[in-house]
CHARMM-style PDB file with segment names, atoms N, HN, CA, C and O in Angstrom:
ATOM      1  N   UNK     1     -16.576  55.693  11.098  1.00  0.00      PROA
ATOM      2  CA  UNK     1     -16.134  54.354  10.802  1.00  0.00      PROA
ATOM      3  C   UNK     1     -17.191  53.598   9.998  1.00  0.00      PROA
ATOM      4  O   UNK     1     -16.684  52.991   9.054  1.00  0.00      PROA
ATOM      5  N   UNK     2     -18.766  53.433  10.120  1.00  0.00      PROA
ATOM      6  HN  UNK     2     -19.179  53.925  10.887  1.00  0.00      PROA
ATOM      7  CA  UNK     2     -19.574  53.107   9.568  1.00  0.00      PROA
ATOM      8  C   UNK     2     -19.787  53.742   8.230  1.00  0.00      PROA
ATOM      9  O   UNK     2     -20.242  53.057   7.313  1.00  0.00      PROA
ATOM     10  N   UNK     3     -19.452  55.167   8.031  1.00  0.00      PROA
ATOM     11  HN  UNK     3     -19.083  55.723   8.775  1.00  0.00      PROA
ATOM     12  CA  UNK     3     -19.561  55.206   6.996  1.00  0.00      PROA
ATOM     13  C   UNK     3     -18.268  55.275   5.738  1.00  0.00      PROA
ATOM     14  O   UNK     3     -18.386  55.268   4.512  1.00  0.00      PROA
ATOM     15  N   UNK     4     -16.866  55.351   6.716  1.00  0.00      PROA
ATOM     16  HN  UNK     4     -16.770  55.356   7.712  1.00  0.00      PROA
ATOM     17  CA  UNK     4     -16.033  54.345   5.776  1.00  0.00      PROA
ATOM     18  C   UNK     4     -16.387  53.088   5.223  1.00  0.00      PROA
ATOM     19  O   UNK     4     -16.088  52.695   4.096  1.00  0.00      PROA
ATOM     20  N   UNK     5     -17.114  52.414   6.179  1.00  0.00      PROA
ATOM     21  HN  UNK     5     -17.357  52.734   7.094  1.00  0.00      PROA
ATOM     22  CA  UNK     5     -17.105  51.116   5.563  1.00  0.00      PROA
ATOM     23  C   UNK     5     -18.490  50.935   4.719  1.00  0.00      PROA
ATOM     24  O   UNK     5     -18.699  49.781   4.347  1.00  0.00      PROA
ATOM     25  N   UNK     6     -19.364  51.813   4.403  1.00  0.00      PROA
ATOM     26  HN  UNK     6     -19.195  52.751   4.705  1.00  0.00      PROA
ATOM     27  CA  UNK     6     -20.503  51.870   3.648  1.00  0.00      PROA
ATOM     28  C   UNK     6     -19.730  51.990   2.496  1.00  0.00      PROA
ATOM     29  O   UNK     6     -19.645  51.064   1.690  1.00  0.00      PROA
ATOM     30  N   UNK     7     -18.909  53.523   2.290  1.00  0.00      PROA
ATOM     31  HN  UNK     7     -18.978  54.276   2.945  1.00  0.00      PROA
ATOM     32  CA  UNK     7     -18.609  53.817   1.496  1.00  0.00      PROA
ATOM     33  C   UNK     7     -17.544  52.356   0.879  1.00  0.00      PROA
ATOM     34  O   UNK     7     -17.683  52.097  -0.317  1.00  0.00      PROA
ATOM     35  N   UNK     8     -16.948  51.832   1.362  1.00  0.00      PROA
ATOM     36  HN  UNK     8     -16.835  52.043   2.333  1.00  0.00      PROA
ATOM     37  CA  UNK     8     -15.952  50.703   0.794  1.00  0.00      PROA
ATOM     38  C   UNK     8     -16.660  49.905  -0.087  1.00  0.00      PROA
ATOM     39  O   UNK     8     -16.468  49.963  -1.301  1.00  0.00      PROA
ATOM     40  N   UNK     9     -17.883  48.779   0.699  1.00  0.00      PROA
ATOM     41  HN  UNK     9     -18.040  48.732   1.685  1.00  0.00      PROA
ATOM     42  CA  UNK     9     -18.955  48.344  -0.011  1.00  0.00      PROA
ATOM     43  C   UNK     9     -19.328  49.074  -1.223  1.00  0.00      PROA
ATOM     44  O   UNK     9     -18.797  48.581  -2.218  1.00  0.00      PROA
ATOM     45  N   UNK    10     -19.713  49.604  -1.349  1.00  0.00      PROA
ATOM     46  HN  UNK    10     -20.144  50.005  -0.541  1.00  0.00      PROA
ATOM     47  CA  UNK    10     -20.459  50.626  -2.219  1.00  0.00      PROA
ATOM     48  C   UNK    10     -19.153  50.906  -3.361  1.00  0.00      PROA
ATOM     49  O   UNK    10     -19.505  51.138  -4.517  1.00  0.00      PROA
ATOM     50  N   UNK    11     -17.981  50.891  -3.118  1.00  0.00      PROA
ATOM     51  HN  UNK    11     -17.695  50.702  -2.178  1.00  0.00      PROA
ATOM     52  CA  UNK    11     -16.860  51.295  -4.262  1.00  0.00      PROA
ATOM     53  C   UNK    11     -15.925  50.322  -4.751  1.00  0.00      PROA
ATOM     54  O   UNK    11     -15.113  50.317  -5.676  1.00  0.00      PROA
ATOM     55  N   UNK    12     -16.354  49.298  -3.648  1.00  0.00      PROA
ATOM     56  HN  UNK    12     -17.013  49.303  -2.897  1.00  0.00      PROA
ATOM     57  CA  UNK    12     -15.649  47.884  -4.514  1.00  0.00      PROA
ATOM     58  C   UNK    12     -16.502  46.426  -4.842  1.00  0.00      PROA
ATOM     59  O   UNK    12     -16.133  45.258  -4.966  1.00  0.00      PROA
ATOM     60  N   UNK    13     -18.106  47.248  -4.933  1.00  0.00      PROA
ATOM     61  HN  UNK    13     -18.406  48.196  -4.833  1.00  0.00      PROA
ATOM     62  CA  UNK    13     -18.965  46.121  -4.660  1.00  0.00      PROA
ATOM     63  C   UNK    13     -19.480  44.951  -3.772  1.00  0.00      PROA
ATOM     64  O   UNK    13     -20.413  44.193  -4.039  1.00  0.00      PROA
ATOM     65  N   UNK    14     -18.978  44.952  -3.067  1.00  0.00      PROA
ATOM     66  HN  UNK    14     -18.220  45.567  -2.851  1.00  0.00      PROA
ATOM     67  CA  UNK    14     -18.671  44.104  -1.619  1.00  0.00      PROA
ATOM     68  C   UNK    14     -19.965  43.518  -1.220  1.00  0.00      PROA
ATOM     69  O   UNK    14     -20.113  42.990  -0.118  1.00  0.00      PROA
ATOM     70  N   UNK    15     -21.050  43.616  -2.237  1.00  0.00      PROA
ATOM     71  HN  UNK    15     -20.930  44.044  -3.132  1.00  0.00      PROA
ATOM     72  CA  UNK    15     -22.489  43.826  -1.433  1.00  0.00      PROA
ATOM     73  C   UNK    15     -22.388  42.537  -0.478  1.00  0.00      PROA
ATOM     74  O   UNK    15     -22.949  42.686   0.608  1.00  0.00      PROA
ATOM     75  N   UNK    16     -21.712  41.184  -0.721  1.00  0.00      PROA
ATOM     76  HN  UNK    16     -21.257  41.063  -1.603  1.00  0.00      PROA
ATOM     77  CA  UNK    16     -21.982  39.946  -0.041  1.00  0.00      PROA
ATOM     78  C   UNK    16     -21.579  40.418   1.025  1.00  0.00      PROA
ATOM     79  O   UNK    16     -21.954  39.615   1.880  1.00  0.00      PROA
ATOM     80  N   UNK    17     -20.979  41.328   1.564  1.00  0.00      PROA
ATOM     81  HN  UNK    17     -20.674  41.980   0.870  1.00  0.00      PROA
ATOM     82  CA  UNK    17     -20.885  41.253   3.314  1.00  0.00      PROA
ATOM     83  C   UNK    17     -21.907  41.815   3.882  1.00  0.00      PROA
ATOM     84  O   UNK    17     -22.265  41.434   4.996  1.00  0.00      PROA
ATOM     85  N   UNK    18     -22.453  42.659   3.324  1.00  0.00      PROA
ATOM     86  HN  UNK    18     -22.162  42.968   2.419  1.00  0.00      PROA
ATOM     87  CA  UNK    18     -23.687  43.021   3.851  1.00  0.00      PROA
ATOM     88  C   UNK    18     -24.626  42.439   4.750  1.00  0.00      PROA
ATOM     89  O   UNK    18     -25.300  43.199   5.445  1.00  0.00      PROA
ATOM     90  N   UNK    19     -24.754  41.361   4.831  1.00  0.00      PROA
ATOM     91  HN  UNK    19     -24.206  40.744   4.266  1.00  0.00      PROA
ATOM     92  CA  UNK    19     -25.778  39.924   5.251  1.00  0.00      PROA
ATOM     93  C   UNK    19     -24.424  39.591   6.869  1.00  0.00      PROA
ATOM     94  O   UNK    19     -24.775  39.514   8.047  1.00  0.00      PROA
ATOM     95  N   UNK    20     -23.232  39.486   6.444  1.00  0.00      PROA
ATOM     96  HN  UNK    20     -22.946  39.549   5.487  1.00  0.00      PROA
ATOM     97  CA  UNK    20     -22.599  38.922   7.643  1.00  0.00      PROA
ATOM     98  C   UNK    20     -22.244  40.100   8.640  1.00  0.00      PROA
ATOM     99  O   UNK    20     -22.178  39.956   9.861  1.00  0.00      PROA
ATOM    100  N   UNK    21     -22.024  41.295   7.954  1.00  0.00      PROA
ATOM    101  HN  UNK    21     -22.077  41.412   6.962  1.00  0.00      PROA
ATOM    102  CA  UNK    21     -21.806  42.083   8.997  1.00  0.00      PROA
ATOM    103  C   UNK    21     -22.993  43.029   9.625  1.00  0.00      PROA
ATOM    104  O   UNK    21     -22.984  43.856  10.537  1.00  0.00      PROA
ATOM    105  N   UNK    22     -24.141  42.493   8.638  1.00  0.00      PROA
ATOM    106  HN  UNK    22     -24.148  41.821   7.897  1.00  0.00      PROA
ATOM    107  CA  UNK    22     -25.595  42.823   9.837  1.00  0.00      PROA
ATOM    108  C   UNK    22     -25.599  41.882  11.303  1.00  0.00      PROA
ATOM    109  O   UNK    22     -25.681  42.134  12.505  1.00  0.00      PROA
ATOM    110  N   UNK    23     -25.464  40.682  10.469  1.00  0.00      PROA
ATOM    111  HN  UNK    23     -25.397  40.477   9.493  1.00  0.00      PROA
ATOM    112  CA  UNK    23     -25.844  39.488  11.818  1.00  0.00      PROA
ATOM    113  C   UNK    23     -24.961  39.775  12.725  1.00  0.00      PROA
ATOM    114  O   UNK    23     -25.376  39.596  13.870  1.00  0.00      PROA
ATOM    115  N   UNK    24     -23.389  40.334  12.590  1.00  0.00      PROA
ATOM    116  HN  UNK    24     -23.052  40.479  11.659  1.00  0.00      PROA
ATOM    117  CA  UNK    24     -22.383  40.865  13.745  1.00  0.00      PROA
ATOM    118  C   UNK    24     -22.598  41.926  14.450  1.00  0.00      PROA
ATOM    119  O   UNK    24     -21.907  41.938  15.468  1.00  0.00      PROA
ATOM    120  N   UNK    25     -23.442  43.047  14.294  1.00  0.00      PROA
ATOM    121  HN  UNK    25     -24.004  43.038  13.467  1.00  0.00      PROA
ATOM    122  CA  UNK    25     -24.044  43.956  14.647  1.00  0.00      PROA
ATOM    123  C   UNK    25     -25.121  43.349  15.486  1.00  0.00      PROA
ATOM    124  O   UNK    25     -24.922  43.485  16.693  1.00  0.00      PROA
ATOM    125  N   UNK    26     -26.028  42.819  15.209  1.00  0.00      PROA
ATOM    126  HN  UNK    26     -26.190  42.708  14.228  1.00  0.00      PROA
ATOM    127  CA  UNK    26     -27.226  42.602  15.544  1.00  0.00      PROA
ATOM    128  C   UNK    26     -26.799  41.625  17.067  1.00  0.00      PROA
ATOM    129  O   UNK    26     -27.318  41.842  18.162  1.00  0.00      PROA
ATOM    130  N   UNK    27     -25.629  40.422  16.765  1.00  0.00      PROA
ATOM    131  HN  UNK    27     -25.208  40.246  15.875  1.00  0.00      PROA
ATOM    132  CA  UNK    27     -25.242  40.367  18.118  1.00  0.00      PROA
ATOM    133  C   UNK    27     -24.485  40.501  18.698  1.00  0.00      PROA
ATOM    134  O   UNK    27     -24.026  39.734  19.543  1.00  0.00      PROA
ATOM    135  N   UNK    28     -24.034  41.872  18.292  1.00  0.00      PROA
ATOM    136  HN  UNK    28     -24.407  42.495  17.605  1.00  0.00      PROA
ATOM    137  CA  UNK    28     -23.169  42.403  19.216  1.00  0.00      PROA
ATOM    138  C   UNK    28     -24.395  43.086  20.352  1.00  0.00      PROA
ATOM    139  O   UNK    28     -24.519  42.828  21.549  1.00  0.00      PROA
ATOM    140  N   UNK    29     -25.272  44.100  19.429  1.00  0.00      PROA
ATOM    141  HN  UNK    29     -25.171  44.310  18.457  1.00  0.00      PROA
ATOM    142  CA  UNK    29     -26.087  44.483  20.259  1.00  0.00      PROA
ATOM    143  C   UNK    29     -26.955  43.807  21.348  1.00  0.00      PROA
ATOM    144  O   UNK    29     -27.405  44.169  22.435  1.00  0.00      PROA
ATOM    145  N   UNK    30     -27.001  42.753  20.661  1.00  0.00      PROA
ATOM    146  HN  UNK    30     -26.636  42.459  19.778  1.00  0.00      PROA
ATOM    147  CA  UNK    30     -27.969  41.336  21.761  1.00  0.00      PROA
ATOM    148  C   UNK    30     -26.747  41.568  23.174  1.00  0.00      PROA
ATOM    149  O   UNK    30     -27.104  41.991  24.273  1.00  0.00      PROA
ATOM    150  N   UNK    31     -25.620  41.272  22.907  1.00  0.00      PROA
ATOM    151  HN  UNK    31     -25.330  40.928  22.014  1.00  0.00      PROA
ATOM    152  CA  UNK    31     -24.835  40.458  24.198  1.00  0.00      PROA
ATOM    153  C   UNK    31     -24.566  42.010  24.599  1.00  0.00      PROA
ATOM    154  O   UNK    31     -23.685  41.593  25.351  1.00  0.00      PROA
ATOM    155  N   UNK    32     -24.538  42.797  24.705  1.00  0.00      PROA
ATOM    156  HN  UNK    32     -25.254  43.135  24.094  1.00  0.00      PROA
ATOM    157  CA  UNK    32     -24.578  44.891  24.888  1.00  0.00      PROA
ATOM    158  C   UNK    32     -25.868  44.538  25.553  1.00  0.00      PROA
ATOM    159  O   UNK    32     -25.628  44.126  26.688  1.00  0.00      PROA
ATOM    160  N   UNK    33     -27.147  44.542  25.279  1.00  0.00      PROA
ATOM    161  HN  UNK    33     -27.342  44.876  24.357  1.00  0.00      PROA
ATOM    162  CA  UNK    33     -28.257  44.458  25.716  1.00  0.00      PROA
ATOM    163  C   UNK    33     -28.040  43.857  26.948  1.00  0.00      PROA
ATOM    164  O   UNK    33     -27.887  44.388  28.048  1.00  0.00      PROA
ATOM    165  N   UNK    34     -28.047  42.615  26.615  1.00  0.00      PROA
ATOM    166  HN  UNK    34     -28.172  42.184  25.721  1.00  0.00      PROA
ATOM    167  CA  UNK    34     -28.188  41.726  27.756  1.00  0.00      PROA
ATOM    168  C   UNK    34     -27.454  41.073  29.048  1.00  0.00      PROA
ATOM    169  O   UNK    34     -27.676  40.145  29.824  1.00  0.00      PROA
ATOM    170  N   UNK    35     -26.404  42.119  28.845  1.00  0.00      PROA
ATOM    171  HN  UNK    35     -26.224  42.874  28.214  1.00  0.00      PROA
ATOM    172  CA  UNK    35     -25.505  41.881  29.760  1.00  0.00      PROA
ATOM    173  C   UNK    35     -25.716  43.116  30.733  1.00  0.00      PROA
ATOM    174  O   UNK    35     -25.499  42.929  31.930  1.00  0.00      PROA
ATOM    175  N   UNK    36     -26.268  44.807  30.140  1.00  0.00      PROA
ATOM    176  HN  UNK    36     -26.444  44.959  29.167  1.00  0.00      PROA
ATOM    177  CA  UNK    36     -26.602  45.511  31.242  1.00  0.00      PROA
ATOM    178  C   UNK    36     -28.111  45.913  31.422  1.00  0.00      PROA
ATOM    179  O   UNK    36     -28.451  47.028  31.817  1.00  0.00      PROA
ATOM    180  N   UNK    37     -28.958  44.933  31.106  1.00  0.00      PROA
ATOM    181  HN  UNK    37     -28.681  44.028  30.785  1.00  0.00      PROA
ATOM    182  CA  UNK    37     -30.355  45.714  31.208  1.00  0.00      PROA
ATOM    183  C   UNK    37     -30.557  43.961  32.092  1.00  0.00      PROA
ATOM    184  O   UNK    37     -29.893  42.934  32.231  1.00  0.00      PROA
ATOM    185  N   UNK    38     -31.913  44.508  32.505  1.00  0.00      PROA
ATOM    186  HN  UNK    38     -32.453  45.342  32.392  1.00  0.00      PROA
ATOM    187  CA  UNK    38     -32.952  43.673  33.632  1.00  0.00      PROA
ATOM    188  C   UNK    38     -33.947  42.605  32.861  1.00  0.00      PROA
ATOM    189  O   UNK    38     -34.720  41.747  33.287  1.00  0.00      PROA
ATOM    190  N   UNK    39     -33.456  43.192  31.076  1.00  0.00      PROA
ATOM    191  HN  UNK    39     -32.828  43.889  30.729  1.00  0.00      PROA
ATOM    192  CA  UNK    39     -34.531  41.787  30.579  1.00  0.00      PROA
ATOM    193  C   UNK    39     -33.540  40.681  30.502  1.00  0.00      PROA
ATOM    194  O   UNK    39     -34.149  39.614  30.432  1.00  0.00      PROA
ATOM    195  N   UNK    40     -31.918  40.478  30.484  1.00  0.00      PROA
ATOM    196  HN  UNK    40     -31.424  41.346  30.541  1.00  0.00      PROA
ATOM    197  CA  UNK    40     -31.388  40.036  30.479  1.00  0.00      PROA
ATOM    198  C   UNK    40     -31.848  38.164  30.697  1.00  0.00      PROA
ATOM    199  O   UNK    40     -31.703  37.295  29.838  1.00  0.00      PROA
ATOM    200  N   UNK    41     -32.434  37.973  32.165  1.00  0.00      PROA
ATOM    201  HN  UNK    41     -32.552  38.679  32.863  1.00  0.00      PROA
ATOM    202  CA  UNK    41     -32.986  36.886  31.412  1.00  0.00      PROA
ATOM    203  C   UNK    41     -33.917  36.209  30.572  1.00  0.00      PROA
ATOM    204  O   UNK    41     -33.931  35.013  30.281  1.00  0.00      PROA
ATOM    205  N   UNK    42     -34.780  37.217  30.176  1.00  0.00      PROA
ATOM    206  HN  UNK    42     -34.769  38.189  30.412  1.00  0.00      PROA
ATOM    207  CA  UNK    42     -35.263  36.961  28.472  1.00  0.00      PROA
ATOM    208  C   UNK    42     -34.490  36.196  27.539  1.00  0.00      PROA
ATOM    209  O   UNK    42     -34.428  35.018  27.184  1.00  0.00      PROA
ATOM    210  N   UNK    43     -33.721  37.659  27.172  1.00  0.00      PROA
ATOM    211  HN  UNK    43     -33.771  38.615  27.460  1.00  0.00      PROA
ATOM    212  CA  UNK    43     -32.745  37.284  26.266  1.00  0.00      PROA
ATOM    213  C   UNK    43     -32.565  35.361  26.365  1.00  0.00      PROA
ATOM    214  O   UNK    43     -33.008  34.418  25.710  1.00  0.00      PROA
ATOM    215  N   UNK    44     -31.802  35.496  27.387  1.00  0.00      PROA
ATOM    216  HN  UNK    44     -31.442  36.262  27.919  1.00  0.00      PROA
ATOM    217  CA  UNK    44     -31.062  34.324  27.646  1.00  0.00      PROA
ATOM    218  C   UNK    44     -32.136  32.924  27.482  1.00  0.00      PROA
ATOM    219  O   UNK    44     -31.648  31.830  27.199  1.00  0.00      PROA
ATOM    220  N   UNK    45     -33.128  33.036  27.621  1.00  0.00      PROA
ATOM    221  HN  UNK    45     -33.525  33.925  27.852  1.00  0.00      PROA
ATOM    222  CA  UNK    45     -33.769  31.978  27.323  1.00  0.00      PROA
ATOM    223  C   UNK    45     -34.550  31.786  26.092  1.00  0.00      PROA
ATOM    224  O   UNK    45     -35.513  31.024  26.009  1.00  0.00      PROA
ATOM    225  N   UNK    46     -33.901  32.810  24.756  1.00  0.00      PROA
ATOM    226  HN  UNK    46     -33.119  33.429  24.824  1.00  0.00      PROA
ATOM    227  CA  UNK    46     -33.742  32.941  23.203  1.00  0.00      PROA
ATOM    228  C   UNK    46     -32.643  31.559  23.036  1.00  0.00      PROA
ATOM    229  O   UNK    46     -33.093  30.536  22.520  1.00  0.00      PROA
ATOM    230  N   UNK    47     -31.632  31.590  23.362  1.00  0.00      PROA
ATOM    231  HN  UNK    47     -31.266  32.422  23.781  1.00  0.00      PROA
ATOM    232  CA  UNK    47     -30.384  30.910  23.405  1.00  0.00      PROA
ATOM    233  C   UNK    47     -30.480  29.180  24.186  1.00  0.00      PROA
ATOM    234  OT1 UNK    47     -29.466  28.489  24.282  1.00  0.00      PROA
TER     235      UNK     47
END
């Protein structure tokens, strides 16, 4: 799936999503993180 969608970018120029669908990744992984690990309230006091 990731690299369908590399490849899409890459064949219709798309580069501007690049930037929004890092930051959707990045917190997806935050709220993944921090909902099953023990630093959890770390995190939370980022926010």
């Amino acid at each position: 799936m990731i690299k369908e969608l590399i490849e899409y970018l890459m064949k219709n120029k798309k580069w501007w999503l690049i930037p929004p669908i890092t930051i959707f990744i990045i917190f997806g992984l935050l709220v993944a993180f921090s909902t099953t690990s023990p630093v959890s309230p770390f995190v939370y006091m980022l926010f």
